[in-house]
C-alpha positions in Angstrom: -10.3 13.5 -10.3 -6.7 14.1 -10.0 -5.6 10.6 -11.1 -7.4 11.6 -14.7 -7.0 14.7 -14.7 -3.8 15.2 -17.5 -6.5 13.3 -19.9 -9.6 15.3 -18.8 -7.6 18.4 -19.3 -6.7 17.7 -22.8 -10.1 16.2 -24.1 -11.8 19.0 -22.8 -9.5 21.7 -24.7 -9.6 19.6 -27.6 -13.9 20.4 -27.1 -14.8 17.0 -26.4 -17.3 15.5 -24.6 -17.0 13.2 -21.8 -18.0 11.2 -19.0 -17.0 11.2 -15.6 -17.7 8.8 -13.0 -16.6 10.2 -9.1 -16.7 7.8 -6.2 -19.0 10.5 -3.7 -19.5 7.6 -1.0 -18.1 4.8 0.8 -19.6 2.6 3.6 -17.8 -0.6 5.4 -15.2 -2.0 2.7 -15.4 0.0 0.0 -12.2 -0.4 -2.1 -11.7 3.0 -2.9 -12.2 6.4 -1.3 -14.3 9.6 -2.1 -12.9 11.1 -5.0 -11.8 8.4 -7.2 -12.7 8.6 -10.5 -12.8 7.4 -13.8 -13.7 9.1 -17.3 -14.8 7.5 -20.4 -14.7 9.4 -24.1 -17.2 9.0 -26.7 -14.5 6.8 -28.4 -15.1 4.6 -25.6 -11.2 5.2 -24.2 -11.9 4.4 -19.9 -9.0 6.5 -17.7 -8.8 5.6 -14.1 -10.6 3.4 -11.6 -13.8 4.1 -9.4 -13.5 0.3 -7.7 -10.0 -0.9 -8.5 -12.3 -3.2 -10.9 -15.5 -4.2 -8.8 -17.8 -2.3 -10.7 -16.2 -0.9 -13.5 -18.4 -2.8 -16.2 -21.6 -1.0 -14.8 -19.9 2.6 -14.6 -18.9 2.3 -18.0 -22.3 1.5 -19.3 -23.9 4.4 -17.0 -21.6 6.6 -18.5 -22.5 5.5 -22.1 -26.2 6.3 -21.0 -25.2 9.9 -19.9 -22.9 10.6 -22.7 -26.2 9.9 -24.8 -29.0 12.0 -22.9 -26.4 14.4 -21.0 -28.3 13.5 -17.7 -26.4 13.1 -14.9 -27.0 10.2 -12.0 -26.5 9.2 -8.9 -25.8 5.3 -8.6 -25.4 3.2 -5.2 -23.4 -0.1 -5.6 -23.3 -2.9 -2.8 -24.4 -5.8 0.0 -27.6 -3.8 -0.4 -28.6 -4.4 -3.6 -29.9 -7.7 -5.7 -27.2 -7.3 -8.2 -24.4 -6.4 -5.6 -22.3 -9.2 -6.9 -23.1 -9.4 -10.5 -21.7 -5.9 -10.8 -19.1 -7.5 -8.8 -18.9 -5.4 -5.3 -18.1 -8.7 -3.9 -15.9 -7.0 -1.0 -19.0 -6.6 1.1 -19.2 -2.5 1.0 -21.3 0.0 -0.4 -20.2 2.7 -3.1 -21.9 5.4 -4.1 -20.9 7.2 -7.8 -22.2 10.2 -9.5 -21.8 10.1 -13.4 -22.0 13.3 -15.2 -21.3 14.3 -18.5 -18.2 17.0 -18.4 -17.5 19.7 -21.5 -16.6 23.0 -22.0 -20.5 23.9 -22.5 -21.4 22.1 -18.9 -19.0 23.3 -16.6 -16.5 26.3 -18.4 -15.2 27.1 -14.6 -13.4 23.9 -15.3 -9.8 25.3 -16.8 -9.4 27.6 -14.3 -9.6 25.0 -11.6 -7.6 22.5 -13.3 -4.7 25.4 -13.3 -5.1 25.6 -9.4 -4.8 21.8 -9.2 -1.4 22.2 -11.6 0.1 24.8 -9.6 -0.8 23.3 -6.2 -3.0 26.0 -5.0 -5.6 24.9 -2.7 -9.0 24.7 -4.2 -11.7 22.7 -3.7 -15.0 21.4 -6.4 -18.3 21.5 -5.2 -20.9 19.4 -7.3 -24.8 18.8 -6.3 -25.5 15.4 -6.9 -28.6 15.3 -5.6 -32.1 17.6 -5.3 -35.2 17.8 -5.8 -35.2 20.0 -8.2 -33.5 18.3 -11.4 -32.2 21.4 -13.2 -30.2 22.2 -10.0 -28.1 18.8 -10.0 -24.5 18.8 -11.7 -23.7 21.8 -11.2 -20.6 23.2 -9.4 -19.1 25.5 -7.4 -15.7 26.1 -7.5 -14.2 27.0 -4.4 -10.6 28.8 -3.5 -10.0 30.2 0.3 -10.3 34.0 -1.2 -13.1 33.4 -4.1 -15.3 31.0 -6.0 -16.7 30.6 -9.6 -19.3 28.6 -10.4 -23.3 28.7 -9.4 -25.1 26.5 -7.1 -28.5 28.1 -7.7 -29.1 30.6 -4.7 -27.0 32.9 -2.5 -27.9 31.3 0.5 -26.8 27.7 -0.8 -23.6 29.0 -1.9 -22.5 31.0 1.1 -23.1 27.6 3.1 -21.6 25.6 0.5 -18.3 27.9 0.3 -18.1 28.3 4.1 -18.2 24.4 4.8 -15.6 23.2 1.3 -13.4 26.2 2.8 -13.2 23.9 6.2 -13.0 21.0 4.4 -10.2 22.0 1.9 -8.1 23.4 5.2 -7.9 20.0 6.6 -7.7 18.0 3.4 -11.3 16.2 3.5 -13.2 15.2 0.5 -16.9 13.9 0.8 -20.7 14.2 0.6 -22.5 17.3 2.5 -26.3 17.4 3.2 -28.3 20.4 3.2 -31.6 21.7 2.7 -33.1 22.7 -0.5 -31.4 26.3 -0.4 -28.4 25.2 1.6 -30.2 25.5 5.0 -27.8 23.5 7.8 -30.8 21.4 9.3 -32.9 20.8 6.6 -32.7 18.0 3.7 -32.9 17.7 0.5 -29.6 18.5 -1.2 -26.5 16.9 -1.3 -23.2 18.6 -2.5 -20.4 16.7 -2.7 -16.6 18.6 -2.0 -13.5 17.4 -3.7 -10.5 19.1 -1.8 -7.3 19.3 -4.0 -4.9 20.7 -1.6 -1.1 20.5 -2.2 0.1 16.5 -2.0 1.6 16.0 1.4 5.5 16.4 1.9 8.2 13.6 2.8 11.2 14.9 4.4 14.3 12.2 4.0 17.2 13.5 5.9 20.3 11.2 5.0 21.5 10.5 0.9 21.6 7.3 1.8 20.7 4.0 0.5 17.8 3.8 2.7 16.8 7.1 1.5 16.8 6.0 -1.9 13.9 3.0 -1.6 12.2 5.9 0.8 12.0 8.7 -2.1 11.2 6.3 -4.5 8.4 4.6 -1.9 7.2 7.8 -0.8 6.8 9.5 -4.3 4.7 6.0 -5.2 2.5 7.4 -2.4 1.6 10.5 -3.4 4.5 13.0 -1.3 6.1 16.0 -2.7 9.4 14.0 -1.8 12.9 16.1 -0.8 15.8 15.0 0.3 18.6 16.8 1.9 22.1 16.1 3.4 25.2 18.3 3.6 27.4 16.1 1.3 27.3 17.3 -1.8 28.8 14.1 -3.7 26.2 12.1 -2.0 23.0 14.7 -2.2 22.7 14.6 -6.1 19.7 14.5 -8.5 21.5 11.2 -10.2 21.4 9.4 -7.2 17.6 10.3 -5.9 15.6 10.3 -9.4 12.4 10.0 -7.4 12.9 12.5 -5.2 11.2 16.2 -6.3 14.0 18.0 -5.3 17.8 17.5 -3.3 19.0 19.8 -1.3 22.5 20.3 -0.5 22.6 21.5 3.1 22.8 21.1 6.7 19.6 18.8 7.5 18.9 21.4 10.5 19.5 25.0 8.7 17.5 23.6 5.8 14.7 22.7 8.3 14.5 25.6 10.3 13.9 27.7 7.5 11.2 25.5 6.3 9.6 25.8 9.3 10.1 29.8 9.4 8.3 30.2 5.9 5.3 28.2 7.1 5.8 25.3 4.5 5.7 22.5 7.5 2.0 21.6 8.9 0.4 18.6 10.0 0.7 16.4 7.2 4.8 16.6 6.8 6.4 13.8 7.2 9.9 13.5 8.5 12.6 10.9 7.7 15.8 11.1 9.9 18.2 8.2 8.7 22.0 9.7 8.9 22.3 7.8 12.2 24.9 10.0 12.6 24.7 12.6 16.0 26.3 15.5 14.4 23.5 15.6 11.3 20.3 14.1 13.5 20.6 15.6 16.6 20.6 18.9 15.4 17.7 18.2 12.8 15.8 16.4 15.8 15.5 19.4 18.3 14.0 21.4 15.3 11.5 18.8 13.7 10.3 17.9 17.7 9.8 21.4 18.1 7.5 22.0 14.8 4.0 21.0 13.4 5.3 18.2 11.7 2.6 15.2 11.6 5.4 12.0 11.7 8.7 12.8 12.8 10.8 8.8 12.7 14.8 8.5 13.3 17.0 5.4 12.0 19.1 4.0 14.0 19.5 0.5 16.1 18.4 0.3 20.0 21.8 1.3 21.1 21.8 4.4 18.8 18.3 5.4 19.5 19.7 5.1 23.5 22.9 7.3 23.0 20.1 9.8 20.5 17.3 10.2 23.6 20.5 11.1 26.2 22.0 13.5 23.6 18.8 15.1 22.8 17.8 15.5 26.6 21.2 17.1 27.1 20.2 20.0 24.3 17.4 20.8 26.7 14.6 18.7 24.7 11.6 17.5 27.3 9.8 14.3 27.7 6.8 15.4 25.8 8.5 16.8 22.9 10.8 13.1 22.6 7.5 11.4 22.8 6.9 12.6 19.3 9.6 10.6 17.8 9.7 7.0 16.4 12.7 5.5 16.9 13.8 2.9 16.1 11.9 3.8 12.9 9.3 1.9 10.9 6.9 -1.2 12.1 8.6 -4.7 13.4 8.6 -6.0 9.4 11.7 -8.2 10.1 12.8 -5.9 7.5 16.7 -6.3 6.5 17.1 -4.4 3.0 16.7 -0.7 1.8 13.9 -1.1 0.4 11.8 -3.4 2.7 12.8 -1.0 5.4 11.1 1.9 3.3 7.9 -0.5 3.5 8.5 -0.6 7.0 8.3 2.9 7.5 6.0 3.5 5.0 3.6 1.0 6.8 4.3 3.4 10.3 3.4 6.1 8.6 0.0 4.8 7.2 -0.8 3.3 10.4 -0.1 6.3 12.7 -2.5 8.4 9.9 -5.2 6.3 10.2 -5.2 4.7 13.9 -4.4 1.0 12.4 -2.5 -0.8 15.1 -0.2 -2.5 12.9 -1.1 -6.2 13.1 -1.9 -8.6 10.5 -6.0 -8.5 9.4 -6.3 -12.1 10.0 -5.9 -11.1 13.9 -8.0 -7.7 14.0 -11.9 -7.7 13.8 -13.8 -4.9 13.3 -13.8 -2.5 10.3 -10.8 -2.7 7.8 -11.0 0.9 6.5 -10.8 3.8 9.4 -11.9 7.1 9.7 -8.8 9.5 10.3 
C-alpha cells in the first residue's frame, strides 16, 4: 500500500470510491512480495503494480467487478491454474491478491492510519480476507504498539489478531495469518492478513565523497532513510548529496555515538564507512562494531583494510566484534566507478539480508526468492 498510498490518500478525501488490489501471498517465484498493491478509480486511472505486469489485465478487471457490486475477493494466480499463463504468471509462481473496494463509508479508520504511515510511526493493517462467514471479510483492524481502531467482529479475534500484528510490525514482517473462526490459534477458518508499515530502514554513509554520492542516491532508490555525515563542512553539503535525507556536519564517530545513545540504531541500519581515512574510520568503526547495527562495510583496498584490522585491534576491539565488518566493502563486481561500486555494495547488502550467496543465477539451483 505504501507505493499508492499519496493517490489513495487523496481520492479518498476527495470521497471517492476505489479499488484496491494487495498482493497477500506468494509461493516459489512470485515477482512481487506481500504487500504490493495496486488501486484502480472508477475513472479507470490504475496506480501501482501487484505483478510488475504478469497479471495486471485480470486485477484490473476483478477490480472493475468489485467496484460494481462492492464485494470483495480473494483471487489465486499461477502454475496451478488452467489460465496461469493467459493471465500471464508465466514466471512459474503462485500469487495470491485480495481486491476490495476502499472509501470513506468502508473503512473510516483509514486517515488516521495513513497519518501514522506519513509520520513514520509504526503501525500495522489487519484485513480478513477470508471466512466463513461473508459479512466478516474486508474488514480491518488497525493496529499501533499502544492501541488499535478498527473491528474484526469479536473480542477474542481481535486480542489474537493485535497480539500477533504487534510481533509482526516489531520485526518488520508483512503476510497472511490463519486462525479459527473467532481468532482461536489452532483452529481454521479465518485468514487475516498484516501489513506492517514500520519506519523505512536507515543507510548510514560516512565519507562526502564521490562514492557516497552514487550510495545516497542508490540507497534512497532502495527504500533507506539516507544520511550522510563527515566533519568537512565544504564537502558535507545538501548541494552535493541531493538524495540523501539529511547531511550532517560532524565527526562520523560523535554523530554515531549519539545515535546509538537515543536508541535510533537497531537491526535494520546499515552502515557505510568510505573516508578510508584512519583518523575519521577508526573512530566511527569501534562504535558501529559495538552497536545493533544490521550491516556495518568499510572502503578501502586490501592494504588499507590490513593497516584498519591492526589499528582497530590496537583500540582494544576483539575478534568477534571485527568479524562484523565487511571490508574490503561490497561484492567482487569488478566494479571500478562511483556508482558501480554503490551496486556493489548495494548487492552485499541485499545478499547478507536475504542469505543469497552472491553468485550469478545461472550457477545456483534451488529457489530464487528467500525467506529472511
Amino acid at each position: 500500500m505504501r507505493d499508492v498510498l499519496d493517490v489513495l490518500m487523496r481520492r479518498y478525501s476527495a470521497g471517492e470510491k476505489v479499488a484496491l488490489g494487495t498482493v497477500v501471498a506468494t509461493f516459489s517465484s512470485a515477482p512481487r512480495a506481500p504487500g504490493a498493491a495496486m488501486l484502480v478509480a472508477e475513472d479507470g486511472t490504475v496506480t501501482g503494480s501487484v505483478s510488475g505486469g504478469c497479471v495486471e489485465g485480470a486485477v484490473y478487471e476483478l477490480a472493475q467487478q468489485v467496484l460494481g457490486d462492492g464485494q470483495p475477493v480473494l483471487e489465486r494466480y499461477g502454475v496451478s491454474d488452467d489460465d496461469a499463463f493467459a493471465v500471464g504468471l508465466t514466471c512459474g509462481g503462485i500469487i495470491d491478491i485480495y481486491v476490495e473496494s476502499f472509501s470513506a463509508a468502508s473503512f473510516p479508520e483509514f486517515a488516521e492510519l495513513a497519518k501514522s504511515i506519513q509520520t513514520e510511526e509504526p503501525v500495522a493493517l489487519a484485513t480478513i480476507v477470508a471466512h466463513p462467514d461473508a459479512s466478516r471479510v474486508g474488514r480491518h483492524l488497525v493496529v499501533w504498539p499502544d492501541r488499535v481502531a478498527g473491528d474484526v467482529g469479536s473480542a477474542r479475534a481481535e486480542a489474537a489478531v493485535a497480539d500477533d500484528a504487534r510481533g509482526m510490525l516489531a520485526t518488520g514482517r508483512t503476510g497472511t495469518l490463519h486462525y479459527g473462526e473467532e481468532g482461536q490459534r489452532r483452529g481454521e477458518g479465518m485468514s487475516v492478513f498484516v501489513n506492517s508499515f514500520e519506519p523505512p530502514p536507515r543507510l548510514l554513509v560516512f565519507g562526502a565523497i564521490d562514492f557516497a554520492t552514487a550510495m545516497a542516491r542508490l540507497g534512497s532508490f532502495l527504500g533507506y532513510r539516507v544520511t550522510v555525515c563527515d566533519a568537512r563542512p565544504i564537502f558535507a553539503t545538501k548541494s552535493r548529496f541531493p538524495d540523501a535525507d539529511e547531511v550532517i556536519v560532524n565527526w562520523p564517530h560523535r554523530y554515531l555515538a549519539a545515535e546509538v545513545e537515543a536508541g535510533r540504531i537497531d537491526g535494520r541500519t546499515v552502515i557505510a564507512v568510505l573516508t578510508h581515512d584512519p583518523k575519521f574510520d577508526v573512530p566511527v568503526l569501534e562504535v558501529a562494531l559495538r552497536c545493533e547495527a544490521g550491516y556495518v562495510g568499510a572502503m578501502g583496498s586490501r592494504r588499507t583494510h590490513a593497516d584498519r584490522l591492526t589499528r582497530l585491534r590496537e583500540a582494544g576491539m576483539t575478534e568477534e566484534e571485527l568479524s562484523r565488518l565487511s571490508s574490503p566493502i561490497g561484492l567482487d563486481l569488478g566494479a571500478r566507478t562511483p556508482e558501480e561500486t554503490a551496486i556493489s555494495i548495494a548487492a552485499e547488502i541485499i545478499s547478507m539480508r536475504w542469505g543469497g550467496e552472491g553468485k550469478r543465477l545461472t550457477e545456483v539451483g534451488g529457489r530464487i526468492h528467500r525467506e529472511p
